[in-house]
N, C-alpha and C positions, 0 to 999 in steps of 0.2 A: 313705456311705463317708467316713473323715477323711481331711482333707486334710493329710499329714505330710509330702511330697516338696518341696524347695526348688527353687528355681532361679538361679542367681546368675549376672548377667549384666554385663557396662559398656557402656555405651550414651554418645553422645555426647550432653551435656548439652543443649544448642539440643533434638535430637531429641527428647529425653524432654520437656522442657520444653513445646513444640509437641504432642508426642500427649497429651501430657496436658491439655492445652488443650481437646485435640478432643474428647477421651473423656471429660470434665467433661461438655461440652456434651452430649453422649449419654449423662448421667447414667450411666455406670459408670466404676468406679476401674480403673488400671492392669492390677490383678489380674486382675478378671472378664475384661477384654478378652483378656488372656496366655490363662485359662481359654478362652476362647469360641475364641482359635486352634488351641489345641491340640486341640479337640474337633470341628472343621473341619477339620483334617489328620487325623483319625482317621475321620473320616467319610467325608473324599474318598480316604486311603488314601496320599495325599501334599498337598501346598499349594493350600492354597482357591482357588488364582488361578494365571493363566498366569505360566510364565516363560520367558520369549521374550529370543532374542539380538535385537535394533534390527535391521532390515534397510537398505539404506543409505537408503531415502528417510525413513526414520523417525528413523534417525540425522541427516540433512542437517535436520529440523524441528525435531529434539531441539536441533542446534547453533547454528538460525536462532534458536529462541525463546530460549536461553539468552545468547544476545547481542543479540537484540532488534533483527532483521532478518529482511527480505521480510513483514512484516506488513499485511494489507491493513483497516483501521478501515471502522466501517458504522455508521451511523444507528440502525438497525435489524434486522430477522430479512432482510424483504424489500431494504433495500438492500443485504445482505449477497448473500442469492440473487440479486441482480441482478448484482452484481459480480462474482460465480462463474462467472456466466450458467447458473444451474439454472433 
């Protein structure tokens, strides 16, 4: 089937700049990856992936990490699970 349907979008620059970093790295261009969502929303019938409102504890993490508090540093896996006490 050709492909003859456009899609014109604005995206903020940093963003694009960034996914296309990534999507390099995963040897495919912008395009294919737009392709490969759209055909994962037709497959799942809606969005490949949850979309969830934060509930507050996840909100209160979301806000710790982005200001870069209550963080606990580990050595390791194990002195992490020790710290946890798992």
């Amino acid at each position: 089937m050709a492909k003859t349907a456009m899609i014109t979008t604005r995206v903020d620059p940093g963003l694009k700049s960034d996914a296309e970093k990534v999507l390099h790295k995963l040897g495919i261009s912008t395009t294919e990856a737009i392709n490969l969502f759209l055909s994962q929303v037709r497959l799942c019938d809606g969005l490949p992936f949850d979309v969830k409102i934060p509930n507050k504890t996840t909100l209160k993490a979301m806000r710790n990490a982005e200001a870069v508090r209550n963080f606990t540093e580990a050595e390791d896996a194990e002195d992490m699970f020790r710290k946890l006490g798992i």
